[in-house]
C-alpha positions in Angstrom: 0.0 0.0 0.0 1.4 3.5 0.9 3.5 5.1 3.6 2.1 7.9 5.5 4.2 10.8 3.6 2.7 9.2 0.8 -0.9 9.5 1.9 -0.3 12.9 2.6 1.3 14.0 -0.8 -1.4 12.1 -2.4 -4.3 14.2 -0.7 -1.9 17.4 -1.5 -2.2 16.2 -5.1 -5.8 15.4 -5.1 -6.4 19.4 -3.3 -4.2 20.6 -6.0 -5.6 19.2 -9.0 -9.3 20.2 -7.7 -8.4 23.7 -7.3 -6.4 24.0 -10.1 -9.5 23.1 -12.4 -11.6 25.3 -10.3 -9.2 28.2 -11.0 -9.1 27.4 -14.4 -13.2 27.0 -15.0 -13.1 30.4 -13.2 -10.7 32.0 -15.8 -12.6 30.6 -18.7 -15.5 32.3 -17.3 -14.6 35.2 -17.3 -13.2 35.8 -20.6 -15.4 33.5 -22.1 -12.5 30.8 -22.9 -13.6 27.7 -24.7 -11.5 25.6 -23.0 -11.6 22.6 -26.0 -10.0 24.8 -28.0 -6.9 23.4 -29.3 -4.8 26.8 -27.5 -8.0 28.3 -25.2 -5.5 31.2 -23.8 -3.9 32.2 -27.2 -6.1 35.8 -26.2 -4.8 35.8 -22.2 -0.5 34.7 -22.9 0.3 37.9 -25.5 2.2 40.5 -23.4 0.4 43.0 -26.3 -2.4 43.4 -23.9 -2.9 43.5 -20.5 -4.8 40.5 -19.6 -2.2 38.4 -19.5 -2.2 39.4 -16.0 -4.9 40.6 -13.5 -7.7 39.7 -10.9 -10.9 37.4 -10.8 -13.4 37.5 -9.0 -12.1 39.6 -6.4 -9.6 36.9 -4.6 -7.9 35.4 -7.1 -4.8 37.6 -9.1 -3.6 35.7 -12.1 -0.4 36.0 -13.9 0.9 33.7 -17.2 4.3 33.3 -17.5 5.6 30.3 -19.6 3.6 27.3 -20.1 1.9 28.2 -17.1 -0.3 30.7 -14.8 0.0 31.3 -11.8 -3.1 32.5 -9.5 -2.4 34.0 -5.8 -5.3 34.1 -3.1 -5.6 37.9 -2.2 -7.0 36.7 1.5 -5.2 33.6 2.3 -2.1 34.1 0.0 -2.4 30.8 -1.4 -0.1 30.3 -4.5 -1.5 27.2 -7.1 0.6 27.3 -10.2 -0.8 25.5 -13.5 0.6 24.3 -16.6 -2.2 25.4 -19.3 -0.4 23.8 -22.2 -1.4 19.9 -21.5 -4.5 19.5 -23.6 -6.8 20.1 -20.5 -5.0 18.4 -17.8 -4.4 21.4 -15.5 -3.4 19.3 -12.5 -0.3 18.4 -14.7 2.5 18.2 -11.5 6.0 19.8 -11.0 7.6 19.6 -8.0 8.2 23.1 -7.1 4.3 24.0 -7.5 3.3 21.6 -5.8 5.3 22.2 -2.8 4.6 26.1 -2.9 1.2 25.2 -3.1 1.4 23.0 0.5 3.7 25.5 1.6 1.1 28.4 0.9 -2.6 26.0 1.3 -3.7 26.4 5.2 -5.6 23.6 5.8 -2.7 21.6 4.3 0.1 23.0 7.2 -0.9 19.4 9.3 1.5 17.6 5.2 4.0 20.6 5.6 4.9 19.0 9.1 5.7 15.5 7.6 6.8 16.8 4.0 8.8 19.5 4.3 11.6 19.8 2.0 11.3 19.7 -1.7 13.5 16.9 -1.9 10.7 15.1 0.0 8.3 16.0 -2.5 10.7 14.8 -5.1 11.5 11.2 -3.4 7.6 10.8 -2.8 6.2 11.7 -5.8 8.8 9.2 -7.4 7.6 6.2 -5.0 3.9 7.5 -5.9 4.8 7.1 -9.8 6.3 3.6 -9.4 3.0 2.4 -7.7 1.2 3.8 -10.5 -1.0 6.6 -8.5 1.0 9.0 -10.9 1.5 8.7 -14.7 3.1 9.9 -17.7 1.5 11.2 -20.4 4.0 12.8 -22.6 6.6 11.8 -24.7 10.6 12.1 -24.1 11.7 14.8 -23.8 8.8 16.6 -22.3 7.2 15.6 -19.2 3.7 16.0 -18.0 2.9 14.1 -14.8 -1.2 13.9 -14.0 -2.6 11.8 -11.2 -4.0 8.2 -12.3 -7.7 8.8 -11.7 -8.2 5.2 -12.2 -5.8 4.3 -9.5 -7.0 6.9 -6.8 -11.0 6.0 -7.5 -10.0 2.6 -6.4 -7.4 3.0 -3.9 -10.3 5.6 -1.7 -13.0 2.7 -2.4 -10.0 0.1 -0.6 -10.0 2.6 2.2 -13.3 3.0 2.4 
């Protein structure tokens, strides 16, 4: 089964891809995104207008930098980074997001006790890939990790 760090990283990752969705749906609301467009944020990542930067909804500032966007609770300062470039998997994980999103996620502080280096993250996500709860979907030399939906819907029904 899984280790206790691993339980913990796995909820993390569950949180992070929920809100990072949410986040996302939020965005596309807002400047009525189509998000199965093949490039939904073509209007949002040119630096020849200002939105690729700027606030939603009143608690969220967004900012797209890269392959990715970044949005920052104005209330709780809670930082969720995500890739927008994966064909609609916004939970896609990196190791530094994810860790500044534990880092900066309150009712998450009881996984920053256990994991709190990002060389934890690292070693754990890497024993959560070899079991399978994380998977590959991209081709050398890119890498775009996404949870195994399959895997989790069974492993909460075990634990149920």
């Amino acid at each position: 089964m899984t280790n206790n760090r691993e339980k913990l990283l796995l909820e993390s990752l569950i949180d992070f891809e929920n809100q990072a969705n949410k986040l996302i749906e939020i965005l596309a609301d807002e400047f009525e995104l189509n998000l199965a467009d093949a490039h939904p944020f073509n209007k949002l990542i040119t630096r020849t207008n200002n939105l690729w930067k700027g606030s939603i909804n009143g608690k969220w500032n967004y900012q797209f930098h890269g392959d990715a966007c970044r949005f920052e609770n104005n209330e709780s300062g809670q930082v969720v980074d995500v890739k927008i470039n994966r064909n609609g998997n916004f939970g896609t994980i990196h190791n530094f997001g994810l860790f500044h999103f534990i880092q900066t996620t309150q009712s998450l502080s009881h996984v920053l006790k256990e994991i709190s280096t990002e060389e934890i993250v690292f070693e754990t996500l890497a024993k959560l890939e070899s079991k399978e709860f994380i998977i590959e979907i991209d081709e050398p030399p890119f890498s775009t990790k996404i949870l195994n939906r399959n895997k989790i819907t069974f492993y909460n029904k075990v634990l149920s």
